[in-house]
C-alpha positions in Angstrom: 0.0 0.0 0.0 1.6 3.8 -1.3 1.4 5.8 1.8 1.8 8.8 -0.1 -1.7 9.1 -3.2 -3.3 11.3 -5.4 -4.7 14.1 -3.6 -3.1 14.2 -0.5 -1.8 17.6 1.3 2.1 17.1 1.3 5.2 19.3 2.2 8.5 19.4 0.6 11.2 18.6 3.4 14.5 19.2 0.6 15.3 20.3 -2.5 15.0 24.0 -4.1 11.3 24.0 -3.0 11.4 23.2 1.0 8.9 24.1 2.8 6.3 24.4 -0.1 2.8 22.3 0.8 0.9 21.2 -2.2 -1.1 18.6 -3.2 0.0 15.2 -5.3 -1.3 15.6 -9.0 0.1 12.5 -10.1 1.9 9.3 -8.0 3.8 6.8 -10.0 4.7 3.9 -7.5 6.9 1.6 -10.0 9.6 4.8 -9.8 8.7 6.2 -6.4 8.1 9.2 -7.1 5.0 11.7 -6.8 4.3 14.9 -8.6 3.3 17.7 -6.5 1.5 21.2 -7.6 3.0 24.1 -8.6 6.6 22.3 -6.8 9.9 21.5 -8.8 8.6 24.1 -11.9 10.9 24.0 -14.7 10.8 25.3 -18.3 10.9 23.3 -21.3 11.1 25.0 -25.0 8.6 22.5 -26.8 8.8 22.4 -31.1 5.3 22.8 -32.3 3.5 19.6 -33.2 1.1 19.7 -36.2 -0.2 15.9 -35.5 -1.2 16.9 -32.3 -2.2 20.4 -32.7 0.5 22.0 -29.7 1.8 25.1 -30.7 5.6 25.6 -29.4 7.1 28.1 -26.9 8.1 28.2 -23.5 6.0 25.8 -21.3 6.3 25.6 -17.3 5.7 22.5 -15.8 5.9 20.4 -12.9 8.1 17.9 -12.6 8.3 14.6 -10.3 10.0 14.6 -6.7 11.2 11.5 -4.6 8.4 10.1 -1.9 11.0 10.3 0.2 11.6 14.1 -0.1 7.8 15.0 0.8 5.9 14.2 3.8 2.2 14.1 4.4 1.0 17.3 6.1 -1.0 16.6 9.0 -3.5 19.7 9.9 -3.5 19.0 13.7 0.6 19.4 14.6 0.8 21.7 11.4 4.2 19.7 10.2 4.9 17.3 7.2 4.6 13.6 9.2 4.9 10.5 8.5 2.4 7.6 7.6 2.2 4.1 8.6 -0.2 1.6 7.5 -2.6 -0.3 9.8 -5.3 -3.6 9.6 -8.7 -2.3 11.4 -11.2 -4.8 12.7 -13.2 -5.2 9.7 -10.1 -5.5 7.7 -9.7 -3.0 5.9 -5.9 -1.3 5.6 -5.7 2.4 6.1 -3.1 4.7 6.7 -2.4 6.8 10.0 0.2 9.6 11.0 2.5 7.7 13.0 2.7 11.1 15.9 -0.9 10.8 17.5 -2.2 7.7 15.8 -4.8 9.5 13.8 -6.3 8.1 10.8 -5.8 9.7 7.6 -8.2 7.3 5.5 -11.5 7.4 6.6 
């Protein structure tokens, strides 16, 4: 199970961009890596493309981070945390800051 998904509320802990909360656009668990909004911009100068109707210019985008530079940002202790993954008594896995215990799936 990822412990970091889609649409969670992380925060940067290195890189250019520390500190920066934002929330995961995109995971990709076979390379362990998340992409985060509006964190690690860059520009890329892009040919236009008839075939597929893209014109060409400058084009900011974001670009993928390591899961192990973010953290999941917990709204209680106001700090990036981590996430450990527990069996409840119906069976069903969810994921819970590791801190106070507190489940993030509900």
């Amino acid at each position: 199970m990822q412990k970091i998904r889609k649409g969670d509320d992380v925060i940067v802990l290195s890189g250019k961009d520390k500190g920066k909360r934002g929330v995961v656009l995109r995971a990709m668990p076979d390379r362990q890596r998340v992409v985060v909004e509006n964190v690690n911009t860059v520009k890329r100068h892009t040919k236009p493309n008839p075939n597929r109707g893209a014109g060409g210019g400058i084009v900011e985008k974001e670009m993928p981070l390591h899961v192990s530079n973010v953290a999941l940002y917990n709204p209680v202790s106001k700090k990036g945390e981590r996430a450990g993954v527990r069996v409840l008594e119906d069976g069903r896995k969810v994921r819970y800051f590791r801190s106070n215990n507190e489940v993030i799936d509900k």
